[in-house]
MIPA-471083 format. One record per atom (N, C-alpha, C): residue in one letter; atom name; y, x, z. Coordinates in steps of 0.1 Angstrom, whole numbers, m for minus. Example, Ala and Ser with C-alpha at 12.3 -4.5 7.8 and 13.67 -1.06 7.14 Angstrom:
BEGIN
('a'; 'N'; (m57; 132; 78))
('a'; 'CA'; (m45; 123; 78))
('a'; 'C'; (m33; 132; 78))
('s'; 'N'; (m22; 128; 71))
('s'; 'CA'; (m11; 137; 71))
('s'; 'C'; (0; 129; 79))
END
This chain:
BEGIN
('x'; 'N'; (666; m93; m549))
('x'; 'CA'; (666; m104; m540))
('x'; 'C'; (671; m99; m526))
('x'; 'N'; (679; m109; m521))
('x'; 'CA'; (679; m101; m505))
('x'; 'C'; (677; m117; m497))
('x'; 'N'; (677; m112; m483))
('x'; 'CA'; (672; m116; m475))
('x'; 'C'; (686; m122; m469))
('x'; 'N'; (683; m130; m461))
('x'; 'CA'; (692; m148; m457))
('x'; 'C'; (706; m133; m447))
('x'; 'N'; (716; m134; m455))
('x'; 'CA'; (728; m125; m452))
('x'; 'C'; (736; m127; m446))
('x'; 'N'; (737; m146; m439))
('x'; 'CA'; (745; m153; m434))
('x'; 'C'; (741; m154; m422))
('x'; 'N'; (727; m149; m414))
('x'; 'CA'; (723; m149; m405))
('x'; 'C'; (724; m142; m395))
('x'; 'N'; (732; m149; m383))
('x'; 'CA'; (740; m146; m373))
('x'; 'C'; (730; m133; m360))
('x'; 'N'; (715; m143; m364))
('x'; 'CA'; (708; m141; m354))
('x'; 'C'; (705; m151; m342))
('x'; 'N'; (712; m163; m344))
('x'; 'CA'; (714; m171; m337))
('x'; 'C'; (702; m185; m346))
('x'; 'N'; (689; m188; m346))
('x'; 'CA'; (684; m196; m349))
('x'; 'C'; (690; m210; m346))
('x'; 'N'; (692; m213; m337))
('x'; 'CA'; (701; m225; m330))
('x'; 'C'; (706; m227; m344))
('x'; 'N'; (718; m224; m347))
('x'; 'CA'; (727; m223; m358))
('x'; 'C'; (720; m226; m371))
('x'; 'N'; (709; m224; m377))
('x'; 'CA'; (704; m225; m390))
('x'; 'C'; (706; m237; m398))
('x'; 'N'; (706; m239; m406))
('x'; 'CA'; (705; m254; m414))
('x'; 'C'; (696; m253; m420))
('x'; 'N'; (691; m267; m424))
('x'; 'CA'; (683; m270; m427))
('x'; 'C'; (683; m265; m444))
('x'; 'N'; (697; m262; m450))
('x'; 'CA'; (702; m260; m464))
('x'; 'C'; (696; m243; m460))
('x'; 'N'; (696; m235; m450))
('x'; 'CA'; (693; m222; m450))
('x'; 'C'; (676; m219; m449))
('x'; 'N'; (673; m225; m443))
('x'; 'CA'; (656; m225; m442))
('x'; 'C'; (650; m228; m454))
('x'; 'N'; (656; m235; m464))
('x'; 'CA'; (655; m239; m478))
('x'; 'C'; (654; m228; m487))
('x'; 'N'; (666; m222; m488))
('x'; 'CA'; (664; m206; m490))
('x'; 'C'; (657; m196; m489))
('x'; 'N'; (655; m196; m475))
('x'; 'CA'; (648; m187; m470))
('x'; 'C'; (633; m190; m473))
('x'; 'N'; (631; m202; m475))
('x'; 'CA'; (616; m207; m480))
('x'; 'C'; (614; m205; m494))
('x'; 'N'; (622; m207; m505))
('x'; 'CA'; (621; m207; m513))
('x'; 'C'; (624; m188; m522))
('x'; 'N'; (629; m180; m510))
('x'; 'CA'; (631; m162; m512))
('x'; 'C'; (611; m163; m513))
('x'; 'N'; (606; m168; m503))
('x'; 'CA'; (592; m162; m497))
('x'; 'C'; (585; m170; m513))
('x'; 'N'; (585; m181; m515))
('x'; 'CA'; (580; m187; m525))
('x'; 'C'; (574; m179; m536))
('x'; 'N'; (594; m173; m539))
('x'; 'CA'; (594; m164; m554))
('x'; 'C'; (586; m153; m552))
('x'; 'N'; (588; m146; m535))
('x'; 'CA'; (578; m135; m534))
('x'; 'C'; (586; m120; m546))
('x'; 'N'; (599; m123; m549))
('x'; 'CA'; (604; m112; m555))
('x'; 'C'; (612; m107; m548))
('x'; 'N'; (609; m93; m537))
('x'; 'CA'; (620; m86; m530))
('x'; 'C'; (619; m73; m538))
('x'; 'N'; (629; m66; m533))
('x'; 'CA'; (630; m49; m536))
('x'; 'C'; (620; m39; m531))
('x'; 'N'; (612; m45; m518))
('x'; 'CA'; (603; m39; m509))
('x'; 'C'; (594; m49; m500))
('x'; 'N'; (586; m46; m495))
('x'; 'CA'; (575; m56; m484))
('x'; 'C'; (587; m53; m477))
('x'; 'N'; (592; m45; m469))
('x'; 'CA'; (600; m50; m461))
('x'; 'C'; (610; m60; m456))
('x'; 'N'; (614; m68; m471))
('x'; 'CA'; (625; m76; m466))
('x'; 'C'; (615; m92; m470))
('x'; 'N'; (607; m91; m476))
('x'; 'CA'; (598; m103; m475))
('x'; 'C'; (592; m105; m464))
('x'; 'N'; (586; m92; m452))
('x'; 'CA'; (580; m90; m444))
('x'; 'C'; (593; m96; m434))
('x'; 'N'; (607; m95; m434))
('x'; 'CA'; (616; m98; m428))
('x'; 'C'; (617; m113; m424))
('x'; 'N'; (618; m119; m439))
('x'; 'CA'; (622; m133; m441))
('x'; 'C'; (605; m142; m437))
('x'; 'N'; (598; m135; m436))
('x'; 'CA'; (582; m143; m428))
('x'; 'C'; (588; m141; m414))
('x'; 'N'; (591; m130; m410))
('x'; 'CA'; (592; m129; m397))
('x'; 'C'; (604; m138; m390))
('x'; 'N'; (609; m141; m401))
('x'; 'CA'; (626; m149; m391))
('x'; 'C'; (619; m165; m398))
('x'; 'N'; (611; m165; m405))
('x'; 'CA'; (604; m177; m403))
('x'; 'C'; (594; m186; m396))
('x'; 'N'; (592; m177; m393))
('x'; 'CA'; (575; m173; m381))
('x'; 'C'; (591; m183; m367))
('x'; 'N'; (600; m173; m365))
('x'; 'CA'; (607; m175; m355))
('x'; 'C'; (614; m188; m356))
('x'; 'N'; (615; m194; m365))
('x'; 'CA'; (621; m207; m367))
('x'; 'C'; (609; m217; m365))
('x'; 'N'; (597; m213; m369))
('x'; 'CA'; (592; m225; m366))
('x'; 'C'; (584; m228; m349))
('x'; 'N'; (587; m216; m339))
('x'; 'CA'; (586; m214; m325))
('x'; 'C'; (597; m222; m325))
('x'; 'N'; (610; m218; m324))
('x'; 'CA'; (621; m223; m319))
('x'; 'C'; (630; m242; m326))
('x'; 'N'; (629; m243; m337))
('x'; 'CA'; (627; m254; m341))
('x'; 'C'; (622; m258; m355))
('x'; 'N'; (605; m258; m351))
('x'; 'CA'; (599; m271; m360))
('x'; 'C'; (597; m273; m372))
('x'; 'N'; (609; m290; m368))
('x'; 'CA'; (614; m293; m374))
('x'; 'C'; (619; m293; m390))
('x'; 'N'; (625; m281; m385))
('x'; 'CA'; (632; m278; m400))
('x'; 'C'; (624; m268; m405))
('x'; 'N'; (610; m264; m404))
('x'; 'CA'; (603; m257; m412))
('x'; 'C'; (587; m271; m415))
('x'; 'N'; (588; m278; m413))
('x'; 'CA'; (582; m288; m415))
('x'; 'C'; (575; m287; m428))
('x'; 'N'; (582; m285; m439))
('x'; 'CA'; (579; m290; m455))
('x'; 'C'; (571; m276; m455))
('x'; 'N'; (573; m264; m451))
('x'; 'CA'; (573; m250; m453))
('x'; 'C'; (557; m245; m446))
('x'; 'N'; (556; m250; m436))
('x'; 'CA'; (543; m247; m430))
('x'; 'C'; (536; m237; m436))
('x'; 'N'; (533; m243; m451))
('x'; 'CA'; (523; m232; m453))
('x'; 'C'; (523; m221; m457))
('x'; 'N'; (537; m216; m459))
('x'; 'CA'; (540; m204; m460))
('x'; 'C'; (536; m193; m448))
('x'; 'N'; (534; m200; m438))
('x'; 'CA'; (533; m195; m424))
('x'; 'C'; (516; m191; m426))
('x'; 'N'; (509; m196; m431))
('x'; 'CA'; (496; m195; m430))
('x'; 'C'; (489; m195; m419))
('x'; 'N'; (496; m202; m409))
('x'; 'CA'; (494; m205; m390))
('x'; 'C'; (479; m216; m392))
('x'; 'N'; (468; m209; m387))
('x'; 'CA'; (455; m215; m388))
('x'; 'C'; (453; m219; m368))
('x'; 'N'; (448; m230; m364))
('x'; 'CA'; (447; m235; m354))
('x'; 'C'; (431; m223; m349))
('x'; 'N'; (434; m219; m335))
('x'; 'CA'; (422; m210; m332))
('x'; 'C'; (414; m218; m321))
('x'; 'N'; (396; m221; m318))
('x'; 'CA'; (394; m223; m308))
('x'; 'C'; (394; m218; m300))
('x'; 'N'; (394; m215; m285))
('x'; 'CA'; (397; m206; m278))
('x'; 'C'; (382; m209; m270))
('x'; 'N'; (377; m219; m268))
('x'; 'CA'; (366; m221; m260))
('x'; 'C'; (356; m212; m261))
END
């Protein structure tokens, strides 16, 4: 399995057809190494900072728990 190869580096640019992928690589959880799963969390982590949106359906891959801070 490899990791989203079309990726410029430019988040801006993603589609919503690429985050699909990229959601569904983490899903199967079948890489060559933690590394490149560890990659595709991390450029997902950064999509859903920069937009959202299009990680919406995906959330829980992110395992992002709300903290109190009080």
């Amino acid at each position: 399995m490899t990791t989203l190869s079309t990726f410029s580096g430019d988040i801006s640019k993603l589609t919503a057809a690429e985050v699909e992928q990229l959601a569904a690589r983490l899903e199967l959880d079948d890489y060559a190494s933690p590394f490149e799963g560890l990659q595709d969390w991390h450029l997902l982590r950064a999509i859903a900072f920069q937009r959202p949106e299009l990680i919406e359906p995906f959330i829980h891959l992110l395992d992002i728990q709300a903290y109190d801070e009080a």
